[in-house]
Backbone as a chain_set.jsonl record, in Angstrom:
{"seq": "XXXXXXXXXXXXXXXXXXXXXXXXXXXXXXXXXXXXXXXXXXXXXXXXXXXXXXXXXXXXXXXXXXXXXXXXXXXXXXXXXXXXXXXXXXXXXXXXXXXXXXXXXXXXXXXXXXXXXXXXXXXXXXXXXXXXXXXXXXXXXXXXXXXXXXXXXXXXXXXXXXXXXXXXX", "coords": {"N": [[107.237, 19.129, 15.94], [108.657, 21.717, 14.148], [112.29, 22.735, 14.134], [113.833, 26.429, 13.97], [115.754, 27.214, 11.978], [119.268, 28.211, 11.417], [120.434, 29.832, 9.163], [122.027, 31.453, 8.219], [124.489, 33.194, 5.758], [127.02, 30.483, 5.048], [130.635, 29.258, 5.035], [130.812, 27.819, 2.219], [128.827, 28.755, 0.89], [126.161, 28.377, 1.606], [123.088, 28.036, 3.24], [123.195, 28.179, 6.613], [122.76, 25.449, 7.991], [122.528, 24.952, 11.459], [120.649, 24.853, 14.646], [118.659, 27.62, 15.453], [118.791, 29.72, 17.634], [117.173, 32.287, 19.966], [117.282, 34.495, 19.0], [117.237, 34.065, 16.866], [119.531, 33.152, 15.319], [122.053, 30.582, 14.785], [124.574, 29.637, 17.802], [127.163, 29.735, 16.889], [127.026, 32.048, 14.573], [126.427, 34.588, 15.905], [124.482, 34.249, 17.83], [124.566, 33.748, 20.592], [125.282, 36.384, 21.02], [123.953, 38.593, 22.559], [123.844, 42.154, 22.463], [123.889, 45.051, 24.04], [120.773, 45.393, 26.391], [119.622, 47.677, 26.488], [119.949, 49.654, 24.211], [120.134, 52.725, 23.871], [120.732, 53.36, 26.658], [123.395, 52.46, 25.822], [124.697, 53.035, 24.01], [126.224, 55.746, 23.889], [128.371, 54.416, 25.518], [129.015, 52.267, 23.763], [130.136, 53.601, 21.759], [133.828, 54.083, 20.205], [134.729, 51.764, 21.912], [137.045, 50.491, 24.13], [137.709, 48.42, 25.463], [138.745, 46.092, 24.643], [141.937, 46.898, 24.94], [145.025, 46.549, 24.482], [148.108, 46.78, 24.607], [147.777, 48.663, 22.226], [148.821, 49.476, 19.76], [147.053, 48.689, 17.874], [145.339, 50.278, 17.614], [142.05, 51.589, 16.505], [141.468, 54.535, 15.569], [139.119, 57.389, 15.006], [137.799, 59.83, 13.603], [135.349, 61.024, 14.664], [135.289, 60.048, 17.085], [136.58, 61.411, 19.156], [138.033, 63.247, 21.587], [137.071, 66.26, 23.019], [139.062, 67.503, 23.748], [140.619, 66.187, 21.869], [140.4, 66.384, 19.619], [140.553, 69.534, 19.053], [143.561, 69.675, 19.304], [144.008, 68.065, 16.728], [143.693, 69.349, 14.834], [145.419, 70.872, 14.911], [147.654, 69.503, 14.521], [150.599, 69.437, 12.268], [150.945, 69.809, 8.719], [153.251, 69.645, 7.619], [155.975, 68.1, 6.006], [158.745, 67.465, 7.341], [157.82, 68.448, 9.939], [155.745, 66.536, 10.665], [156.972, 63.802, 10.201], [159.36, 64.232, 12.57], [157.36, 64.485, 15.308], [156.364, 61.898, 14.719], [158.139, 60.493, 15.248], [158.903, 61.436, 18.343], [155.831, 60.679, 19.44], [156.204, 57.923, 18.992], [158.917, 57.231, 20.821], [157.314, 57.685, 23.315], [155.636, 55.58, 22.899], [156.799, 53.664, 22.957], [157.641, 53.561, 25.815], [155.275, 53.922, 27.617], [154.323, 50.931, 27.0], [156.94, 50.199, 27.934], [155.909, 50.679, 30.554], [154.088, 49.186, 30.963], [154.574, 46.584, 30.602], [156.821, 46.572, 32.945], [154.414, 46.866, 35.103], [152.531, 44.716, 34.9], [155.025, 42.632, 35.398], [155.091, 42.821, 37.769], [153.049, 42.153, 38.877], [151.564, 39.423, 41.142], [150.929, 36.702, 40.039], [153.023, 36.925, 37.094], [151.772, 36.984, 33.141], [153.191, 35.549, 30.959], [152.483, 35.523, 28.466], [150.961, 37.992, 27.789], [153.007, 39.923, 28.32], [155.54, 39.399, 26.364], [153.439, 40.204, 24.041], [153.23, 42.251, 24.295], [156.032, 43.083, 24.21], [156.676, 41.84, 21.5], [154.862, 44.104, 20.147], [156.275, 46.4, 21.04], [158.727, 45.441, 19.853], [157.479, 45.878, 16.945], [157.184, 48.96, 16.772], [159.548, 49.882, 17.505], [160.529, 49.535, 14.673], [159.022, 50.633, 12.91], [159.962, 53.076, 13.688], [162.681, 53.334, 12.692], [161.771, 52.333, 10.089], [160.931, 55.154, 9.593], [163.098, 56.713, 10.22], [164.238, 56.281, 7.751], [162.87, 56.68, 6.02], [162.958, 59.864, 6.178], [165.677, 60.39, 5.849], [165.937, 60.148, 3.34], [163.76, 62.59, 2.398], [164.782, 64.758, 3.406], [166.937, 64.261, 1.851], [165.874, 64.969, -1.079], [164.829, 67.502, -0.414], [167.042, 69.019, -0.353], [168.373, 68.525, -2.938], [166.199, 69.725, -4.259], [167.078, 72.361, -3.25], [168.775, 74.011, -5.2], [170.283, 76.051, -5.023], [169.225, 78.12, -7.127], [167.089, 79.405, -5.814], [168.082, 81.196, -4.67], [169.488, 82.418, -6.247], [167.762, 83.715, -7.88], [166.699, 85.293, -5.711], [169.005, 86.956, -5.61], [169.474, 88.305, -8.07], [166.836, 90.004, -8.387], [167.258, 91.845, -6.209], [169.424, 93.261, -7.055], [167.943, 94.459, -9.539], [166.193, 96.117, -8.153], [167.641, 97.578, -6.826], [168.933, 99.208, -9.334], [167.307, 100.261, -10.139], [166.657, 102.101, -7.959], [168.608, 103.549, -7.696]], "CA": [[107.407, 20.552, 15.754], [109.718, 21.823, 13.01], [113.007, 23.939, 14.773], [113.997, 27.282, 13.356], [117.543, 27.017, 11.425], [120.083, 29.589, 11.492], [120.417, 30.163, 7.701], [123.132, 32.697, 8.295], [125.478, 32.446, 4.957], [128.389, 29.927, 5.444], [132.045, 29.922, 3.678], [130.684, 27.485, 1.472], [128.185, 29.735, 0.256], [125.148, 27.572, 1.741], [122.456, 28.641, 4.376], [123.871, 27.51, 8.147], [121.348, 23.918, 9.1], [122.341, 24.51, 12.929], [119.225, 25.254, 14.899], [118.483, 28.877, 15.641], [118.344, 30.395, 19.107], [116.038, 33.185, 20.262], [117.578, 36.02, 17.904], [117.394, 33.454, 14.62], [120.994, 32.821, 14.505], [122.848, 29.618, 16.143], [125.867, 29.837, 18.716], [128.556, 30.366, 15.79], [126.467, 33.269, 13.415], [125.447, 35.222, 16.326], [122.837, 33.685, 18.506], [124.924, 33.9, 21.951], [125.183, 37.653, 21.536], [122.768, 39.358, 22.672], [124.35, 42.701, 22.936], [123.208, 45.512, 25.487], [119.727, 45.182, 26.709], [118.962, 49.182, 26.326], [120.204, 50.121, 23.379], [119.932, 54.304, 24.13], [121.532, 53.827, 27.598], [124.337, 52.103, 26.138], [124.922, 53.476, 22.225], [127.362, 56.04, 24.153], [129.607, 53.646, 26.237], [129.908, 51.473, 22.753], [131.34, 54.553, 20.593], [135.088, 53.619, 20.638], [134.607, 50.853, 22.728], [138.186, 50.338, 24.074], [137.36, 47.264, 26.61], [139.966, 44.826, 24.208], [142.881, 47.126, 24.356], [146.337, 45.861, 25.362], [148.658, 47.6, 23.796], [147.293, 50.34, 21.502], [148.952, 49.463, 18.618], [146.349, 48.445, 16.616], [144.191, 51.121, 18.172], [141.652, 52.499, 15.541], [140.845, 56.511, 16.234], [138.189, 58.149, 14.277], [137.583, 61.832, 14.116], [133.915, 61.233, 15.834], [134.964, 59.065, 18.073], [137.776, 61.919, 19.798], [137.099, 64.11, 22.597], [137.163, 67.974, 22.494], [140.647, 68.375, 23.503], [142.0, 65.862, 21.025], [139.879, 67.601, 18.026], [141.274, 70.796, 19.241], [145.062, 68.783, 18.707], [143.974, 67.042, 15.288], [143.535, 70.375, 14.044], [146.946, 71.891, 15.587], [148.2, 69.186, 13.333], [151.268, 70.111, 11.183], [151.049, 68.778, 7.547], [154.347, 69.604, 6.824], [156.631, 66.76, 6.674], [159.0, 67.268, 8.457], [157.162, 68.815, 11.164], [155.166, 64.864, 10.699], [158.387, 63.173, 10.953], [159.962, 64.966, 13.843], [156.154, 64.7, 15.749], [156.111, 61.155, 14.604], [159.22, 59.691, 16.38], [158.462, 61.29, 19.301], [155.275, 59.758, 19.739], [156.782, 56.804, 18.926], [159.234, 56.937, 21.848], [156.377, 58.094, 24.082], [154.536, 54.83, 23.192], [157.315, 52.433, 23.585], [157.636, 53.984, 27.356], [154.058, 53.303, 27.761], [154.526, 50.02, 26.189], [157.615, 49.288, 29.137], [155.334, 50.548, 31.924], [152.651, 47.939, 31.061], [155.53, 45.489, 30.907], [156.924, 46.088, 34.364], [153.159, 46.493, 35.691], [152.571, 43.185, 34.381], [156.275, 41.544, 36.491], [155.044, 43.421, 39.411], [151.819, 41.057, 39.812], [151.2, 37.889, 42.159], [151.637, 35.769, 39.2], [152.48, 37.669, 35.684], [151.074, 36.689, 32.519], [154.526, 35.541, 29.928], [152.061, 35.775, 26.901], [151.073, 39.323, 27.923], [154.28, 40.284, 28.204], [155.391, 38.984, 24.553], [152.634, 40.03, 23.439], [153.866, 43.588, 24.591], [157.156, 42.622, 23.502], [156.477, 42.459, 19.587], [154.314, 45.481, 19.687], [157.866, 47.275, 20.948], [159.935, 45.462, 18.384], [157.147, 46.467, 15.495], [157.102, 50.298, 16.66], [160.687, 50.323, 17.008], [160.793, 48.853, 12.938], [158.413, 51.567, 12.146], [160.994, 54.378, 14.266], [163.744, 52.252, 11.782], [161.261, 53.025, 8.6], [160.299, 56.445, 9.929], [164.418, 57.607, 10.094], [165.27, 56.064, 7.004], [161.973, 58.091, 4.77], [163.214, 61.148, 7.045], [166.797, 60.697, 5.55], [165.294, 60.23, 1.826], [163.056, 63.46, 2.411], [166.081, 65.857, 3.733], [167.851, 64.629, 0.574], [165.085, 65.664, -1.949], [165.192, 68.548, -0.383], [168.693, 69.533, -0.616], [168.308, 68.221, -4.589], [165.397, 71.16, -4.374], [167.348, 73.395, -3.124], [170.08, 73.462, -5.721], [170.773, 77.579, -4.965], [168.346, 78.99, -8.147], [166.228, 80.305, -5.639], [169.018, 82.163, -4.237], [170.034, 83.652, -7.787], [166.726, 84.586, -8.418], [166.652, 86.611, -4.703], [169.912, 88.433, -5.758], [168.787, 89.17, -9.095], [165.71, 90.504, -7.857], [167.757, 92.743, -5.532], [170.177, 93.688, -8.182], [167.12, 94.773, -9.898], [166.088, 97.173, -7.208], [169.03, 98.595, -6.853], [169.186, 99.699, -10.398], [165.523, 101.332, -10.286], [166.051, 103.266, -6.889], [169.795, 103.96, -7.493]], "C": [[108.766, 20.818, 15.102], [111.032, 22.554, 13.761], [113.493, 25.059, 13.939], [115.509, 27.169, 13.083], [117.731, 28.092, 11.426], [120.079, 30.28, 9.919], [121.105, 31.345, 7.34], [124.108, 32.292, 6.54], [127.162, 31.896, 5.692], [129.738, 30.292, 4.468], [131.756, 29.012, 2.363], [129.277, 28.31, 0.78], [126.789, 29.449, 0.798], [124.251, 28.204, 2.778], [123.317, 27.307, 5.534], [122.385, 26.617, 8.152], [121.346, 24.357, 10.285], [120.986, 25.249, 13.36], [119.653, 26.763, 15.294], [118.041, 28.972, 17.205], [117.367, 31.511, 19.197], [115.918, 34.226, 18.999], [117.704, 35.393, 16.289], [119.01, 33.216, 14.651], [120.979, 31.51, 15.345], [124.083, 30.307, 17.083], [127.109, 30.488, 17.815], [128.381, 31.246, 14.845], [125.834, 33.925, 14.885], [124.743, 35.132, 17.594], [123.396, 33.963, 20.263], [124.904, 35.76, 22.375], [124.454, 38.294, 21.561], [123.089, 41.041, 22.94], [123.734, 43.75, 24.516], [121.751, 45.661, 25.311], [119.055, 46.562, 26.025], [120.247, 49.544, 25.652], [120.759, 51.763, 23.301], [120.429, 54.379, 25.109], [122.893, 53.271, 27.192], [125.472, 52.41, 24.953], [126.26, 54.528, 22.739], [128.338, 55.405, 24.573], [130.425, 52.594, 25.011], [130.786, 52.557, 21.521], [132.998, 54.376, 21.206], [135.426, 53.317, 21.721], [136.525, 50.658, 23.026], [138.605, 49.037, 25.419], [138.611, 46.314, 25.829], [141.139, 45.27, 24.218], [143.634, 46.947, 25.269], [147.063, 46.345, 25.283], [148.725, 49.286, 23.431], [148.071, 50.576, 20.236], [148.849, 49.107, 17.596], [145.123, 49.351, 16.732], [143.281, 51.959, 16.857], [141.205, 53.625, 16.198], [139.984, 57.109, 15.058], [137.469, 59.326, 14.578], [136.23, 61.999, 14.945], [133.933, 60.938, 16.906], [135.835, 59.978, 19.675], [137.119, 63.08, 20.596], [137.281, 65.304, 21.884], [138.673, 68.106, 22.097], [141.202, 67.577, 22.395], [141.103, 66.211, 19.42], [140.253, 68.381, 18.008], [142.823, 70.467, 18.652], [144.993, 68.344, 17.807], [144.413, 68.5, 14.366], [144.636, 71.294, 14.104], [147.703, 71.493, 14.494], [149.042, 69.475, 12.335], [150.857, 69.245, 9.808], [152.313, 68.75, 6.795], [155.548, 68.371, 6.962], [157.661, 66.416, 7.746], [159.035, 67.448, 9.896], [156.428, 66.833, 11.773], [156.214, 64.463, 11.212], [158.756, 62.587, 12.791], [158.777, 64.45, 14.935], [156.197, 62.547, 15.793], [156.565, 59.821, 15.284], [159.068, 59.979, 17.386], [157.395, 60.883, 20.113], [155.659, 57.893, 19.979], [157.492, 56.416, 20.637], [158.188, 56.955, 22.909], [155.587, 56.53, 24.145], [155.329, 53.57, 23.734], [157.513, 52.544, 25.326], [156.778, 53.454, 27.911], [154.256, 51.701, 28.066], [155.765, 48.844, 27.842], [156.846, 49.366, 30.477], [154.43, 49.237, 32.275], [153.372, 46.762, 31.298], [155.976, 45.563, 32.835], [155.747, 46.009, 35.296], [152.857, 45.045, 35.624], [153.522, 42.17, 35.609], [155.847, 41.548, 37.56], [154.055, 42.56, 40.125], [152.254, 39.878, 40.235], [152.186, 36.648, 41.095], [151.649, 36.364, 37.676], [152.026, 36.8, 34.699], [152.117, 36.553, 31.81], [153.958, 36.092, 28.598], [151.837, 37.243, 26.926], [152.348, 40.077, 27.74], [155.176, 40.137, 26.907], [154.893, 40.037, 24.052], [153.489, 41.553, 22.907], [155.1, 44.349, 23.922], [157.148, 42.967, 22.138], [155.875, 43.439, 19.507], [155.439, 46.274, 19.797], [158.831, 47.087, 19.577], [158.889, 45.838, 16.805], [157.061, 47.964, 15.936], [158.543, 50.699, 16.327], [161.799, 50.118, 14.921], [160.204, 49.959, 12.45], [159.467, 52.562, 12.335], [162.315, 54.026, 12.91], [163.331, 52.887, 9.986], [161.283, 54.221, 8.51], [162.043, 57.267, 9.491], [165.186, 57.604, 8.796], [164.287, 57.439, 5.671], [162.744, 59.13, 5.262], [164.597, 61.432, 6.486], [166.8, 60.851, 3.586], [164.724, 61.95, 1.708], [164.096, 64.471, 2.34], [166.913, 65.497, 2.113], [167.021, 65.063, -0.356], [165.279, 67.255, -1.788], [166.256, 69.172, -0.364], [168.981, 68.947, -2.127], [167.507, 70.1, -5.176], [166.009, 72.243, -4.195], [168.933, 73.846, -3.517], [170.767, 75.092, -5.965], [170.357, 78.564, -6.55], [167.562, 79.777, -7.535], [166.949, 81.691, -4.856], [169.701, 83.255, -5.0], [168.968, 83.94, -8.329], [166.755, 85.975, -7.154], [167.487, 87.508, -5.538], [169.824, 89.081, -7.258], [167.984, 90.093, -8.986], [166.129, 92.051, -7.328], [168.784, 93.458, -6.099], [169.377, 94.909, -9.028], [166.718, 95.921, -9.295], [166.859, 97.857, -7.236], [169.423, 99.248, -7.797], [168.034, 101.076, -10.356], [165.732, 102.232, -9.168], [167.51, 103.913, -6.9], [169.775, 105.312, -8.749]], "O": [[109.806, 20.254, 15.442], [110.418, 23.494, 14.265], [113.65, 24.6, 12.807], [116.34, 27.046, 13.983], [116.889, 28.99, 11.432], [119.588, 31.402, 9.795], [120.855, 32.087, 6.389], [124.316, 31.109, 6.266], [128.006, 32.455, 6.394], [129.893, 31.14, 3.589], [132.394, 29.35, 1.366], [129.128, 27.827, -0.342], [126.012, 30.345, 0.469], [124.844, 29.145, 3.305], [123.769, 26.176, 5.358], [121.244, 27.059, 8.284], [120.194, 24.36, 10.716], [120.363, 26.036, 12.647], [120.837, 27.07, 15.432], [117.122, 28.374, 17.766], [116.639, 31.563, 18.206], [114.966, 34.61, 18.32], [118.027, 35.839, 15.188], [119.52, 33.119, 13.535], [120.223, 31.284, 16.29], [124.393, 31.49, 16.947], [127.782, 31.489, 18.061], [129.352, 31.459, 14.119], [124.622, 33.741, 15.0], [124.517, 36.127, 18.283], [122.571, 34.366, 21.083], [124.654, 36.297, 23.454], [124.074, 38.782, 20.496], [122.397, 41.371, 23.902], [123.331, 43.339, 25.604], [121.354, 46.027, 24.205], [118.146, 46.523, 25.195], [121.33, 49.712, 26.212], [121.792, 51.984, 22.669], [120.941, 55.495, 25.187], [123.758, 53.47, 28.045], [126.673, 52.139, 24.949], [127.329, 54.317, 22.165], [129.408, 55.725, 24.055], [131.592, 52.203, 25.004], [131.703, 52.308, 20.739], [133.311, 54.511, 22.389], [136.112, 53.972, 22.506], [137.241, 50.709, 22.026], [139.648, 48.942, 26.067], [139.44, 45.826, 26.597], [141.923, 44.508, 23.652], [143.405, 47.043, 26.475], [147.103, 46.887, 26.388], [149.209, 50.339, 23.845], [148.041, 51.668, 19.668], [149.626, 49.022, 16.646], [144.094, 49.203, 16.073], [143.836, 52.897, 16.284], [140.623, 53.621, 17.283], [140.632, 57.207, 14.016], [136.764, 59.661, 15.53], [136.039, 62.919, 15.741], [133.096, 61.233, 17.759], [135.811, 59.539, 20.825], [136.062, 63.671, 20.372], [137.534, 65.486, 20.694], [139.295, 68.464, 21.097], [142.201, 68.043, 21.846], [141.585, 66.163, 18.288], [140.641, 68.635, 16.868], [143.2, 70.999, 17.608], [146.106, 67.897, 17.528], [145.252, 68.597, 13.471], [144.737, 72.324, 13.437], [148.274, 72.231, 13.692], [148.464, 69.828, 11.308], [150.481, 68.077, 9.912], [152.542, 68.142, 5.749], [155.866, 67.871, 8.041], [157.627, 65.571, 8.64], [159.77, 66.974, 10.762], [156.606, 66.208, 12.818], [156.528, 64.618, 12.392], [158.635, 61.653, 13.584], [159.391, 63.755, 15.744], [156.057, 61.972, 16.872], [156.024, 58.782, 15.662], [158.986, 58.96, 18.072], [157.607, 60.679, 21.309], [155.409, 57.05, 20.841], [156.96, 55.673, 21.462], [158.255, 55.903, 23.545], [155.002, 56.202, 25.178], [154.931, 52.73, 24.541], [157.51, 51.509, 25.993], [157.036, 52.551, 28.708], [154.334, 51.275, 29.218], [155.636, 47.752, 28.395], [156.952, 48.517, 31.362], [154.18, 48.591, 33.293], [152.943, 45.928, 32.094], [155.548, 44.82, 33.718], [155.842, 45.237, 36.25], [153.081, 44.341, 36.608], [153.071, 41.338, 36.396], [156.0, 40.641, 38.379], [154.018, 42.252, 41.316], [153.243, 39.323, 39.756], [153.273, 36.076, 41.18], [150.61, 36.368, 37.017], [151.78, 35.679, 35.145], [152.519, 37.711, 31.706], [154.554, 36.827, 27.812], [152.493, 37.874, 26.097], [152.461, 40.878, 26.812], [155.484, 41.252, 26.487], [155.645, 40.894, 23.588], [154.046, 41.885, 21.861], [155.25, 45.455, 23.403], [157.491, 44.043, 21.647], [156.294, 44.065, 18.533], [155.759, 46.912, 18.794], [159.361, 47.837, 18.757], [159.451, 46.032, 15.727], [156.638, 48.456, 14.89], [158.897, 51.445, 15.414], [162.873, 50.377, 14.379], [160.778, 50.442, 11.474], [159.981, 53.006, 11.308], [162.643, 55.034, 12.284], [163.989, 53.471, 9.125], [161.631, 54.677, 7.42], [162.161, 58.169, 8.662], [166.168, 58.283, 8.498], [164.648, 58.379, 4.964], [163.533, 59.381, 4.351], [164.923, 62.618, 6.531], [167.533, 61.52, 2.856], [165.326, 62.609, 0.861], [164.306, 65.036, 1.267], [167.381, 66.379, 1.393], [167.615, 66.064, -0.756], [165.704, 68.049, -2.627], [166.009, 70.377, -0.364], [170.182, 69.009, -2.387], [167.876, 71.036, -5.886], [165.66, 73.216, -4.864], [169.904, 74.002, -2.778], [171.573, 75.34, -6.862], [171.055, 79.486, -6.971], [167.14, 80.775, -8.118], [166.474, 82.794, -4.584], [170.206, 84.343, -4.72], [169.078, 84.505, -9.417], [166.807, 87.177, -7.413], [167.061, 88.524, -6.087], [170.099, 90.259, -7.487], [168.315, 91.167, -9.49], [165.649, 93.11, -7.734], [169.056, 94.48, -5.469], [169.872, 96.021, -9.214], [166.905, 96.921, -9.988], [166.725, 98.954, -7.779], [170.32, 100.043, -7.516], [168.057, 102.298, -10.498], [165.046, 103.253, -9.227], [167.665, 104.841, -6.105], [170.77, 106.018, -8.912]]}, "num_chains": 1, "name": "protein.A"}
């Protein structure tokens, strides 16, 4: 009796030889996961599945995936920059806080975890690199704008009002 091959594509471009399990794939294309049984009881619990997260700063968020209240907050949303900015660092601090609680949660157990802790670790030192990028655009931005605002719009006001003052005087 012949066995059913996986025939998944490989990196060499080839169909997979290994034998095929129930679902047609082998062990390494597939074949072990079977995901959830009931599909319709479980299609809600997998929308932004968040079972792998450690961190949260590789967290993807997608506008479907967000409750009421934080659609209600997407939409509060400033777009101005330096409203962004300003908004942007303080999250920031907010996450490295986070970020130390999980750390001393972590010391506080039986036996902690060093790699967890690391792990934790570089996610702090890459937010605080972004806070680092974030202050230096933020010091670029403020100077554009103080280029922009080279006092023309200030001699147009008093022109303007000059102007008036002629017509009602």
């Amino acid at each position: 009796m012949e066995q059913k091959r996986c025939g998944a594509k490989t990196k060499s471009g080839e169909a997979c030889k290994k034998t095929a399990l129930k679902n047609g794939r082998c062990k390494l294309h597939g074949g072990k996961s079977t995901g959830p049984k009931d599909r319709a009881k479980h299609s809600e619990s997998l929308k932004g599945n968040k079972n792998a997260l450690k961190h949260g700063l590789y967290e993807t968020i997608w506008l479907d995936t967000l409750t009421e209240e934080e659609q209600e907050l997407y939409h509060q949303v400033s777009i101005d920059p330096n409203v962004q900015v300003d908004s942007e660092y303080r999250l920031s601090e907010l996450r490295i806080r986070r970020m130390l609680i999980r750390i001393q949660q972590e010391e506080q157990k039986d036996k902690p975890d060093p790699a967890e802790i690391r792990a934790i670790e570089d996610a702090i030192t890459k937010v605080q690199m972004n806070v680092a990028t974030l202050i230096r655009e933020n010091g670029k931005l403020r100077d554009m704008q103080k280029q922009k605002s080279d006092g023309s719009l200030d001699q147009l006001v008093e022109i303007l009002q000059q102007a008036r003052s002629k017509f009602q005087g």
